[in-house]
MARLUMDREN-440058 format. One record per residue (C-alpha): residue number from 0; x, y, z. Coordinates in steps of 0.2 Angstrom, whole numbers. Example, Ala and Ser with C-alpha at 12.3 -4.5 7.8 and 13.67 -1.06 7.14 Angstrom:
BEGIN
SITE   nr      X      Y      Z
SITE    0     62    -22     39
SITE    1     68     -5     36
END
This chain:
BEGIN
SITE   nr      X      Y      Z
SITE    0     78     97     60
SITE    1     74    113     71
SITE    2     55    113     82
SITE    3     48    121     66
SITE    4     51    108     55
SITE    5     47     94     66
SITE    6     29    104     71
SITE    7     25    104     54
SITE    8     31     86     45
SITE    9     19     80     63
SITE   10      4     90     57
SITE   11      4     83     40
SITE   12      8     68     47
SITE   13     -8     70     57
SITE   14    -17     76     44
SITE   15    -12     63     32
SITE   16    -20     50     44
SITE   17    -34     58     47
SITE   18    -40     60     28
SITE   19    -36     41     28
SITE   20    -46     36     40
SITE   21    -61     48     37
SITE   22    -61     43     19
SITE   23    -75     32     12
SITE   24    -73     14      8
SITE   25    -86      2      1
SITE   26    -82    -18      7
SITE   27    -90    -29     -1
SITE   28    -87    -48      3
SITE   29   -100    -53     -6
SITE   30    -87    -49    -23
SITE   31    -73    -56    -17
SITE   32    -63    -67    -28
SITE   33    -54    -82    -19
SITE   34    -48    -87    -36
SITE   35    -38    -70    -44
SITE   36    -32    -67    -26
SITE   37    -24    -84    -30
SITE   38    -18    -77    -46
SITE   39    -14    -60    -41
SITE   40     -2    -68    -27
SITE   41      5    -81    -36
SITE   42     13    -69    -51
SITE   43     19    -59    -36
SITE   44     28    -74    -31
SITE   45     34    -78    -46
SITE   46     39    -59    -52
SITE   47     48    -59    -34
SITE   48     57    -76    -37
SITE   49     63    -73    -54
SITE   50     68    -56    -54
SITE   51     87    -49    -49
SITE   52     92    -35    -35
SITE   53     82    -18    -33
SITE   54     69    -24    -50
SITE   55     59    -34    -38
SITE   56     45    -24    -37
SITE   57     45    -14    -53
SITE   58     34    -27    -63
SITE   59     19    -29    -49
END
């Protein structure tokens, strides 16, 4: 890569980060789930156990 390109794939690398962290998030613990977070994880688990090579992530 010549200085151009680095200078620019930087800045919107920078700029990628900064929407991120600017970006409005609403946390709320009062409506978290302790029971479909156990769900949630254990089909991941499951998904990732049964499935064969570069499919592993294709059904979560």
């Amino acid at each position: 890569m010549n200085r151009r390109t680095s200078i620019l794939t930087l800045a919107l690398v920078l700029g990628a980060i900064g929407v991120y962290a600017s970006w409005p998030r609403n946390a709320d613990l009062r409506r978290f789930e302790p029971a479909e977070i156990a769900r949630l994880e254990t089909a991941m688990w499951r998904a990732a156990s049964n499935s064969t090579g570069g499919r592993r992530g294709a059904r979560l």
